[in-house]
Each structure stands twice: as C-alpha cells, then as structure tokens.
N, C-alpha and C positions, 0 to 999 in steps of 0.2 A: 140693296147692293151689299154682299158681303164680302168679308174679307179686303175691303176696301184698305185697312191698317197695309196689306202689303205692298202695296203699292210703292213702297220705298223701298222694295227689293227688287233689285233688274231683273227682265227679260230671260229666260234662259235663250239657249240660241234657238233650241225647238222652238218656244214660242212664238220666235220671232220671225221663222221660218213659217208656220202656220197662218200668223198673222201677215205676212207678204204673201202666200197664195190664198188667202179670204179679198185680200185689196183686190189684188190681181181678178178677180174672180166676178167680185161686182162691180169691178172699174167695165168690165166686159156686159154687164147686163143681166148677169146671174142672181136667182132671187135666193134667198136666205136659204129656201128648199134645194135647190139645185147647188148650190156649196154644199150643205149637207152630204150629197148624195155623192157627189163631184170626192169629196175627202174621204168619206167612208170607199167608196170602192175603189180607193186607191192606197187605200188601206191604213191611211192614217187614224189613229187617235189621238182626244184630248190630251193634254199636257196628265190628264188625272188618268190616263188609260182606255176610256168612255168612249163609245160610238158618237159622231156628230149629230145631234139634231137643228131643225133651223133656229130655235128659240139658246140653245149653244153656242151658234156661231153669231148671231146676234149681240151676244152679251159677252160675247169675249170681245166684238169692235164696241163697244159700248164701253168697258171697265177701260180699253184701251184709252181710248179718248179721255173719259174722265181721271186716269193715270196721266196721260200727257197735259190736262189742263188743270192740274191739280197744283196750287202754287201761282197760277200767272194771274187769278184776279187782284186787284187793287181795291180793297176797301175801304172810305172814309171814316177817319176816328171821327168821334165823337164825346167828347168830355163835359160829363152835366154833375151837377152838383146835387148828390142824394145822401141819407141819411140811413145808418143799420146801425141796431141795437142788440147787443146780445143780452138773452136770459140765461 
C-alpha cells in the first residue's frame, strides 16, 4: 500500500463522491468489473485523471477502509527490562 502517510489528509469532495457511487454500486451486486465499466462510461475518472479498472476501484474501497480504521486499534503495552550498549 502506498502513499498510505496521506491518509491524514481529507477526502476531497470528488473523492468522496466516487467513493458513494463505488458503495452504491456493490451494495447493489456489482462486481469490481462492472463498477469499472459502470464509471468509465459515465465518464468519470480517478481522482489522478486514469480510466477505472476493477483492480482500481478495489484499492481505492481498500485504502478507504484502512484510512477509516487507522487509529482505532488498542494495543497493549508492554514494559520488559532490556539492556543496549553503545560502541
């Protein structure tokens, strides 16, 4: 996953508009292919200008999600007693 650092910079509204008719689209039963195709001849492109592919619209609900759950895990500390030496 790249570009993952941005993640702390909001949505633009296109985005977000994109990513409401990707939901929309497989809430309905649409496969990865058919968004693609569904976006492309309706003439949209990626936030970067790009044609839709399904391996595109995939990884844009993908960074989505790991954008939205970035922050909410809890993980336990752990404090052990080690030893560093420098040369």
């Amino acid at each position: 996953m790249t570009n993952l650092y941005l993640s702390n910079y909001p949505l633009s509204e296109y985005q977000k508009f994109l990513l409401r008719i990707i939901h929309r689209l497989r809430n309905q039963g649409y496969s990865w292919k058919r968004v693609s195709q569904y976006l492309n001849e309706s003439g949209l492109k990626s936030s970067r200008g790009k044609q839709f592919t399904p391996n595109l619209v995939s990884q844009i609900i993908k960074k989505n999600q790991i954008r939205r759950n970035r922050g909410q895990n809890n993980y336990e500390v752990e404090l052990s007693n080690f030893y560093y030496e420098f040369k």
